[in-house]
SEPA-26971 format. One record per residue (C-alpha): x, y negated, z negated; residue number from 1. Coordinates in Angstrom, 1 decimal, decimal comma, padded with zeros to 4 digits. Layout:
# SEPA-26971
{{X Y Z} NUM} ...
This chain:
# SEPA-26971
{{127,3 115,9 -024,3} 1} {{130,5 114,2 -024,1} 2} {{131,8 111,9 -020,8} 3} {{135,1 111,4 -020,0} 4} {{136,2 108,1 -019,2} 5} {{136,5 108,7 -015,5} 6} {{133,0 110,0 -015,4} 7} {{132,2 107,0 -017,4} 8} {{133,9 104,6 -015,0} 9} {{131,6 106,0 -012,6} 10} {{128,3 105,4 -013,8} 11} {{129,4 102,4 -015,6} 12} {{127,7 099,9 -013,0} 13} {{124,3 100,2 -015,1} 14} {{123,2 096,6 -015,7} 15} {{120,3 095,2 -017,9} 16} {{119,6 091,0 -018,7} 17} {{118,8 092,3 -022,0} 18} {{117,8 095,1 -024,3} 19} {{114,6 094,7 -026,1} 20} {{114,5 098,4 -028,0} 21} {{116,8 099,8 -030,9} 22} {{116,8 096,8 -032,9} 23} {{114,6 094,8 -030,9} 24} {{114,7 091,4 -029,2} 25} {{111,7 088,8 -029,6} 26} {{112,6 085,7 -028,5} 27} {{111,5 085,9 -024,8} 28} {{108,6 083,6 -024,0} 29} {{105,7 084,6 -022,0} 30} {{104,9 082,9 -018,3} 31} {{104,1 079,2 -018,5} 32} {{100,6 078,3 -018,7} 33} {{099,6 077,4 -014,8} 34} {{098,0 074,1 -015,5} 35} {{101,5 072,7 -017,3} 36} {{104,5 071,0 -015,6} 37} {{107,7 069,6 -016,4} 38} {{107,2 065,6 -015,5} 39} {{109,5 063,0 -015,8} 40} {{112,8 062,9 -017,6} 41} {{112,8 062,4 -021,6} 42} {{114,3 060,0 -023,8} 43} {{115,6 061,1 -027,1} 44} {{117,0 059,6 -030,1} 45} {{119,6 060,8 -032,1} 46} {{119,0 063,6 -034,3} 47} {{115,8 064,4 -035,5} 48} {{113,8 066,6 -038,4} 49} {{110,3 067,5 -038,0} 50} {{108,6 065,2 -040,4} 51} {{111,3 062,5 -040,2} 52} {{110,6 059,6 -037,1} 53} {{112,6 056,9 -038,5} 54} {{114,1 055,3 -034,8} 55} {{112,2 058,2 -032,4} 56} {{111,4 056,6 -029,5} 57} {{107,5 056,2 -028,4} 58} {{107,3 056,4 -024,6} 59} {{110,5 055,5 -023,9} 60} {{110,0 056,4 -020,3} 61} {{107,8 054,0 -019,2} 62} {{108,4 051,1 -016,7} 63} {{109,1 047,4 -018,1} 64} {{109,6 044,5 -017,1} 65} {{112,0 041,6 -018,7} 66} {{109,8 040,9 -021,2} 67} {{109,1 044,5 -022,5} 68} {{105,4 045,0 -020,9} 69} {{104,3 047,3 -018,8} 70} {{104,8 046,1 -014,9} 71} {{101,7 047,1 -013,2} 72} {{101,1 045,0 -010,0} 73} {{096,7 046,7 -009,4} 74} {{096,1 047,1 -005,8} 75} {{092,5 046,2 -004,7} 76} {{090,7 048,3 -002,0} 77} {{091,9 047,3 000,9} 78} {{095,6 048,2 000,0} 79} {{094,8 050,8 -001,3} 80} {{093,7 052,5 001,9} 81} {{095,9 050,9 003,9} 82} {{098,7 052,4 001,9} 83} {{097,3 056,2 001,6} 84} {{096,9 055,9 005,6} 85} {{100,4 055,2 005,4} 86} {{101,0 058,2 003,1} 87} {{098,9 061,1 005,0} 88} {{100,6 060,0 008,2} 89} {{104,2 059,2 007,6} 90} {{106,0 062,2 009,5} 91} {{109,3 061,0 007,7} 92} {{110,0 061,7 004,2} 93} {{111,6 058,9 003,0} 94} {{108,4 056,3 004,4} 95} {{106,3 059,0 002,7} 96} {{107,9 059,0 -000,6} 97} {{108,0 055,1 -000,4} 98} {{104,1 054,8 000,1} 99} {{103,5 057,5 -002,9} 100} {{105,7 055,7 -004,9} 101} {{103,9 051,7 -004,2} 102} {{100,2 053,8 -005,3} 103} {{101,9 054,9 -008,6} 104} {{103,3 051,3 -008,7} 105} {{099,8 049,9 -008,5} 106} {{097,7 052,5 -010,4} 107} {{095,3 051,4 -013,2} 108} {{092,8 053,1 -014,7} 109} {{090,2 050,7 -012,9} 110} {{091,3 052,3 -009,8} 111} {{092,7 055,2 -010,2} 112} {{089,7 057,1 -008,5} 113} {{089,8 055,0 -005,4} 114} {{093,7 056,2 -005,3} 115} {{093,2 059,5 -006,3} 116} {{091,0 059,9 -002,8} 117} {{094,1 059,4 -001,0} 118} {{095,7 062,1 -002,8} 119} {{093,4 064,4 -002,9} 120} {{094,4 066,6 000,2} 121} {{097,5 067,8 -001,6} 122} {{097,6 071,4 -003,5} 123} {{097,6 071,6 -007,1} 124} {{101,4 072,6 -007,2} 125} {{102,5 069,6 -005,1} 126} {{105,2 067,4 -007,3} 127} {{103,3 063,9 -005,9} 128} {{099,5 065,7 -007,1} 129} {{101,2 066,5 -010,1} 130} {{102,8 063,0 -010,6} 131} {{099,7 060,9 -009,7} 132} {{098,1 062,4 -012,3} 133} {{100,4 062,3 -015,2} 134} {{100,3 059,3 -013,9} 135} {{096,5 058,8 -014,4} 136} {{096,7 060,0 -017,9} 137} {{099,2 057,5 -019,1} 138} {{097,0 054,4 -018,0} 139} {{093,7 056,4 -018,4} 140} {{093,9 058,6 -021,4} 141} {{090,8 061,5 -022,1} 142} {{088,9 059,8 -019,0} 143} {{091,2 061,0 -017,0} 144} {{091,9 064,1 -018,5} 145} {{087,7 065,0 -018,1} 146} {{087,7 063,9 -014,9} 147} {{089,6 067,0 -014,6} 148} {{086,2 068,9 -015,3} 149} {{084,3 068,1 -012,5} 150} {{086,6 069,0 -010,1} 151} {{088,3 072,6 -008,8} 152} {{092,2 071,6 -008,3} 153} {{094,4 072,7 -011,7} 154} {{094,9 068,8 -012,6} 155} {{093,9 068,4 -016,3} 156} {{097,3 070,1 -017,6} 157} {{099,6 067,1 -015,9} 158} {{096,9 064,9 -016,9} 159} {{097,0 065,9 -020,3} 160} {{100,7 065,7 -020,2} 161} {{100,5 061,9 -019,2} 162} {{098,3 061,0 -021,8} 163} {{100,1 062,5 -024,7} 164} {{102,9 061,3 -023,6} 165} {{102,1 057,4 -023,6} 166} {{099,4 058,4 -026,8} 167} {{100,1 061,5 -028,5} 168} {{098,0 061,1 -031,4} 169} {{094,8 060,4 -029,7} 170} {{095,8 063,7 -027,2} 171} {{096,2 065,7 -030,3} 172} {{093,3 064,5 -031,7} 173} {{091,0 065,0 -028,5} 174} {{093,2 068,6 -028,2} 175} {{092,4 070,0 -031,7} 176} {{088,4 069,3 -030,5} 177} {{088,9 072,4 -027,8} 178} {{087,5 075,6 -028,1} 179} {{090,2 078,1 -028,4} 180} {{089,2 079,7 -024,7} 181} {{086,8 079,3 -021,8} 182} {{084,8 075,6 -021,3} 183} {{086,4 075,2 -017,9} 184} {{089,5 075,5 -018,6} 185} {{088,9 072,8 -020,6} 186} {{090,5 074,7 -024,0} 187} {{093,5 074,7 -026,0} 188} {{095,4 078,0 -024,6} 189} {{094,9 076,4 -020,9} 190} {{095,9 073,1 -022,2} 191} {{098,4 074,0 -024,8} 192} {{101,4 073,7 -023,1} 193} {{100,5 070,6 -021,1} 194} {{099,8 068,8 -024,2} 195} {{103,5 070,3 -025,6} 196} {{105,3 068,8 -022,6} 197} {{103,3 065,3 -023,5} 198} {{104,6 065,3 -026,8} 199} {{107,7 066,4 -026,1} 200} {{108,6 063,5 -024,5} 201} {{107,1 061,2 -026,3} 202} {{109,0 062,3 -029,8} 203} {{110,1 065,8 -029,8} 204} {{110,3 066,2 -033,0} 205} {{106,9 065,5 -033,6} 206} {{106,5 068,3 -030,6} 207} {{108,5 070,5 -032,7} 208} {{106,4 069,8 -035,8} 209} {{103,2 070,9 -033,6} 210} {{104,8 074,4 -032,6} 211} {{105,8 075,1 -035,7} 212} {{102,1 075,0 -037,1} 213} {{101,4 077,1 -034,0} 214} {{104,1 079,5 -035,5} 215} {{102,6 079,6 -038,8} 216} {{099,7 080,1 -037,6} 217} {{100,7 083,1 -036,0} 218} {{100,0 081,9 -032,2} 219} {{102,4 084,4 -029,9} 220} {{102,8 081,2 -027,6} 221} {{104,8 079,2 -029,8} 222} {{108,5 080,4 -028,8} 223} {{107,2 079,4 -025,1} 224} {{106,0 076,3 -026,5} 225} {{109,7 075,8 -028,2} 226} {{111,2 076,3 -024,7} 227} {{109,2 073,7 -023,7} 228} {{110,2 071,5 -026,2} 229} {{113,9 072,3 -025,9} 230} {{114,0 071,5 -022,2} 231} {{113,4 068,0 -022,6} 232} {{115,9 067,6 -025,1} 233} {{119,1 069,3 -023,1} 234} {{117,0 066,7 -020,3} 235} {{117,9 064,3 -022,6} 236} {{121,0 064,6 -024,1} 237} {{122,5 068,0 -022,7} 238} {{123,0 070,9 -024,1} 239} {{125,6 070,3 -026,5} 240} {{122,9 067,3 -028,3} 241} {{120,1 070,2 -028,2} 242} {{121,7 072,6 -030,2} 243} {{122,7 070,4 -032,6} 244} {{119,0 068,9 -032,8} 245} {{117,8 072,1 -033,1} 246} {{120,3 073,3 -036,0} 247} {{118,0 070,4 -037,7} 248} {{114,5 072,5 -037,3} 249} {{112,9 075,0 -040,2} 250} {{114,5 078,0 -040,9} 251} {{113,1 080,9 -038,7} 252} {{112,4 082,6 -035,5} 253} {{111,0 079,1 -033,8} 254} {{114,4 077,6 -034,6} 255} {{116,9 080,5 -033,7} 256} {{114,7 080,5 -030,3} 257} {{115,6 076,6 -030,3} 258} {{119,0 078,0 -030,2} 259} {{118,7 080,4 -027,5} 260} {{117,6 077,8 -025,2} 261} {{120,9 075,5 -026,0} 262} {{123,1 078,6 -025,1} 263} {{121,5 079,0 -021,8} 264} {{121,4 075,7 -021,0} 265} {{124,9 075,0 -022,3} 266} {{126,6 078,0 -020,2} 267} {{124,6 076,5 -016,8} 268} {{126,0 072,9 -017,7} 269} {{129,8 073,7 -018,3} 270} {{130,7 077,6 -019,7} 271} {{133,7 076,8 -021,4} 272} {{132,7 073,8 -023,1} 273} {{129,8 075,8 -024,2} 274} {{131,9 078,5 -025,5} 275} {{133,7 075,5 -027,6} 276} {{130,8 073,4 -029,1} 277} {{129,0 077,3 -029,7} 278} {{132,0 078,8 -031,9} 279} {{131,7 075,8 -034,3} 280} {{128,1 076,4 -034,8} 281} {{127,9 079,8 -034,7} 282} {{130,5 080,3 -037,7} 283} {{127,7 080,2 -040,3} 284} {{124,8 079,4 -038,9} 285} {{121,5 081,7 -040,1} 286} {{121,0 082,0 -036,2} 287} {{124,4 082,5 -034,7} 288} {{123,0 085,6 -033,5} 289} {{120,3 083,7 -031,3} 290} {{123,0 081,1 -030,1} 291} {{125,4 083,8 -028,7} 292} {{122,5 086,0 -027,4} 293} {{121,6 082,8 -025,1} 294} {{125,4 082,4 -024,3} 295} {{125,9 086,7 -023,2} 296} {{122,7 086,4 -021,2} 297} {{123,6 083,5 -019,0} 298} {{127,0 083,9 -019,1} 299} {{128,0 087,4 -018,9} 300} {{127,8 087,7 -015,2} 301} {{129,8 084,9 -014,4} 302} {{132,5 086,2 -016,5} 303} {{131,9 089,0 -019,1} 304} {{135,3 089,8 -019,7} 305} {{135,8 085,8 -021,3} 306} {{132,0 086,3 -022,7} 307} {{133,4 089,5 -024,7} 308} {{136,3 088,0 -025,9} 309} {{134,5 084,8 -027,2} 310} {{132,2 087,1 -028,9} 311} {{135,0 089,4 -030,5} 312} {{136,6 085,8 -032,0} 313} {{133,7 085,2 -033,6} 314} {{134,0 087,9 -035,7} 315} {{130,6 088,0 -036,9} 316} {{128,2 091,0 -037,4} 317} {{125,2 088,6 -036,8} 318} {{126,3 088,2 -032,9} 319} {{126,3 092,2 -032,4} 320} {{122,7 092,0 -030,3} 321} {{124,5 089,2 -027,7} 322} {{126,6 092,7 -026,4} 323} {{123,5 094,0 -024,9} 324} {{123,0 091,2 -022,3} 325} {{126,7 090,7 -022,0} 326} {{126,9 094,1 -020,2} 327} {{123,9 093,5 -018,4} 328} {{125,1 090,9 -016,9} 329} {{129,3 092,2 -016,5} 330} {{128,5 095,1 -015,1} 331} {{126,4 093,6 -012,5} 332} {{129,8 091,4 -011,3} 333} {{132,1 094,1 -012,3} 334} {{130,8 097,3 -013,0} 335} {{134,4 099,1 -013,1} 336} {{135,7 096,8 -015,4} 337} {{132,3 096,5 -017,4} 338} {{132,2 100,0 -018,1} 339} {{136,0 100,3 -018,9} 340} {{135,2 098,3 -021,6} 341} {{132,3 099,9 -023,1} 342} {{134,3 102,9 -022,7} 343} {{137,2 102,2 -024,7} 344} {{134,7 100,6 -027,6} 345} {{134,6 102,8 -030,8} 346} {{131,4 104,3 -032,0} 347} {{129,3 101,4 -033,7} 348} {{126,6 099,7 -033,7} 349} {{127,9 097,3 -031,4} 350} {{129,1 099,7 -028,6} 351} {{125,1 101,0 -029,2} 352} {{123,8 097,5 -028,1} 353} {{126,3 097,5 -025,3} 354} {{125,0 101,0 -024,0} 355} {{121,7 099,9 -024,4} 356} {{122,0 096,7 -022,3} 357} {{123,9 099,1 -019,5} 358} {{120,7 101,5 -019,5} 359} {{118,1 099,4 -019,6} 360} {{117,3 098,3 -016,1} 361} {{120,0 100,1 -014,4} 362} {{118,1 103,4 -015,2} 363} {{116,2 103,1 -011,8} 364} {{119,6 102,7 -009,8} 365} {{121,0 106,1 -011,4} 366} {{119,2 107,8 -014,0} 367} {{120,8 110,7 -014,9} 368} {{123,8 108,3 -015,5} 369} {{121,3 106,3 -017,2} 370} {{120,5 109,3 -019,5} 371} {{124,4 110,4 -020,2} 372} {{125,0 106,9 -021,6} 373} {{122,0 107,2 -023,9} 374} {{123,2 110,3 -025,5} 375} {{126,0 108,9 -026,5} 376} {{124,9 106,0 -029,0} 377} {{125,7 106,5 -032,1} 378} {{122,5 105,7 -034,1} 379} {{119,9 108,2 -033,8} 380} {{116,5 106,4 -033,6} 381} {{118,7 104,2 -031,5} 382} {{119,6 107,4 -029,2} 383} {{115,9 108,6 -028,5} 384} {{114,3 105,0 -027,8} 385} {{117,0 104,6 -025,1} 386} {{117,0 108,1 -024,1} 387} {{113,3 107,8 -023,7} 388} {{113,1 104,9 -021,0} 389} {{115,9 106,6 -019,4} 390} {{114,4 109,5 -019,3} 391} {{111,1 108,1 -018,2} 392} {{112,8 107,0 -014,5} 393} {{114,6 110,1 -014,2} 394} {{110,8 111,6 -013,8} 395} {{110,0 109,6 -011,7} 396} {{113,3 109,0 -009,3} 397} {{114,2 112,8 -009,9} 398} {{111,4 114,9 -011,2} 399} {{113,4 118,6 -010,0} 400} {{116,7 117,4 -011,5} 401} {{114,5 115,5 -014,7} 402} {{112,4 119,1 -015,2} 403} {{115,5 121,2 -015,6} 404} {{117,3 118,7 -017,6} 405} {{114,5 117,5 -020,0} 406} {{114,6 120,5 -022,0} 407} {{117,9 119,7 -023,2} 408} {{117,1 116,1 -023,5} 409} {{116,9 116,6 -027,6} 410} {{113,6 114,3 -027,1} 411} {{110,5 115,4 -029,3} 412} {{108,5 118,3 -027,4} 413} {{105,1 115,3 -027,5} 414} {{107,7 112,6 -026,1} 415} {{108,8 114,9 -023,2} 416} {{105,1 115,9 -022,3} 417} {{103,3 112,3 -022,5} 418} {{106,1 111,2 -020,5} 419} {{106,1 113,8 -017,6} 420} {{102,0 113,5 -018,0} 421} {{102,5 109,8 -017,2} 422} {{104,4 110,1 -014,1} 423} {{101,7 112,6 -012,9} 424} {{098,9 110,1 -013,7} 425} {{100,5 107,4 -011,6} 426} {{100,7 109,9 -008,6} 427} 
């Protein structure tokens, strides 16, 4: 079935983020465990390598004083009390803030339960809950983190995060004692990423070197747990300081994931300077093609037309995946202009990721454009995967104009019936 270029003008405002059939796409990380949070900001030296520390910092974050100690002034009782009245009743945020902030300032792990009471009316998923009890396990360590046990709020992830921040190889320690589930939430995939963010600012490396093993070991967290470890890094040093820490990890997926992360990160910091710092790396680097997928996927609708040109300089066969979400994103902002482009593209396997981007999510908005794009990519096990999800929400947007049209589909007679089948079982 062939479209002219007005025609594909038309239905060219089909828009995807990204495009995870033909050749695939694995780097997305699943939803952060609940119980972990991003706490404080993260001090990193300069580049490092899993299994080299010389000069990482250890707890660089916390609070000195002139002579290097930690500044703790305890509060007894009394104060306390007087200061959590303060706390629940201050109608202004600033006095509020002020009286949170002299508790942390006089927190101990001798009275840390007397302050937690004036805390504990705030939800689970309040920043100062949160921060009290990092807090808590930077002074308190695996009592506080137990503690957790005996009560129902979600505050043994931040907990956890405190301690292994300020002691990361007693956390790890206490951490590879879990079960693998259940206990109360008490076990390592509820406590897994709070114990990544922990050691991710204390040495990131060393967090690195902990979701690798999770890699090798075949845990389908450990790209999630890499995200984790990247954001404190860009936190650290930006973007531009991430991706070249990460061009420093192990060969592999965990690494080109490492570079995914910078390219996001980089685009929302400063676009163009991203472009720059990403063309050096990306010349021949194993994982170019993660670095510009991260780049096309935040970038492309702010500017595909920029995005598409930077990716057409880099001449590079291992960046052909970053046209998917580059067209997800363009035609989005500018569908006319977006689809122009795909339009004048010669049959190849990069025009086939840039289809496939277009049809992806789009195919809801207008699916029997959806299904017009698909026929033409060029690859034919490329052609049926995308023709198949297109053709799955023309059934269910148009099933009269899907049931005269499927015939001619050219999908196998068992893909046409499961997926007509499915749309009647969800009826």
């Amino acid at each position: 079935m062939l479209i002219s270029k007005t025609h594909r003008t038309t239905i060219g405002w089909i828009a995807v983020s990204a495009i995870t059939f033909a050749l695939g796409w694995h780097l997305n990380s699943s939803p952060r465990d609940e119980q972990a949070t991003a706490i404080t900001s993260v001090t990193v030296a300069e580049t490092l390598v899993p299994g080299h520390r010389e000069g990482s910092p250890q707890n660089s974050d916390k609070g000195t004083d002139a002579n290097g100690s930690i500044d703790h002034r305890s509060l007894n009782s009394s104060q306390i009390s007087a200061i959590g009245e303060r706390l629940r009743r201050a109608t202004d945020p600033i006095t509020r803030r002020e009286a949170f902030a002299e508790l942390l300032a006089g927190l101990t792990a001798e009275n840390a339960l007397e302050i937690r009471e004036q805390i504990a009316h705030l939800k689970a998923d309040d920043p100062e809950f949160r921060d009290f009890h990092y807090a808590w396990g930077k002074v308190g360590g695996m009592d506080a983190v137990l503690h957790g046990l005996e009560t129902d709020q979600r505050d043994m992830g931040p907990t956890l995060a405190g301690w292994a921040s300020a002691d990361p190889a007693s956390a790890l320690e206490w951490y590879e004692t879990l079960e693998t589930e259940g206990n109360g939430g008490a076990n390592k995939q509820a406590m897994k990423a709070a114990l990544v963010h922990g050691l991710a600012i204390a040495d990131p490396g060393n967090a690195a070197d902990f979701v690798y093993a999770l890699g090798e070991a075949g845990d389908r967290r450990a790209k999630e747990m890499m995200g984790i470890v990247m954001g404190k890094v860009v936190q650290a040093g930006g973007a531009q300081e991430a991706a070249q820490w990460a061009t420093n990890l192990g060969e592999g997926e965990l690494r080109g994931h490492a570079l995914w992360e910078a390219g996001r990160a980089g685009v929302r910091e400063n676009p163009d300077a991203a472009l720059a710092w990403a063309s050096a790396l990306a010349q021949d680097d194993p994982n170019a093609g993660n670095l510009a997928y991260g780049i096309a996927q935040e970038m492309g609708w702010r500017d595909g037309a920029k995005v598409a040109e930077w990716l057409n300089s880099l001449d590079s066969e291992a960046v052909t995946s970053a046209y998917g979400p580059l067209l997800g994103g363009w035609t989005k902002a500018d569908p006319l202009a977006a689809s122009q482009f795909v339009a004048d593209m010669p049959p190849s396997e990069t025009r086939d990721w840039a289809i496939g981007g277009m049809v992806y999510t789009h195919r809801w908005e207008d699916p029997a454009a959806a299904v017009a794009w698909a026929n033409e990519l060029s690859s034919a096990e490329g052609r049926e995967r995308v023709m198949t999800i297109a053709a799955e929400a023309y059934i269910h947007k148009d099933p009269a104009g899907a049931a005269d049209w499927l015939p001619t589909s050219g999908l196998p007679v068992e893909t046409q019936q499961r997926l007509v089948q499915s749309v009647q079982d969800k009826e």
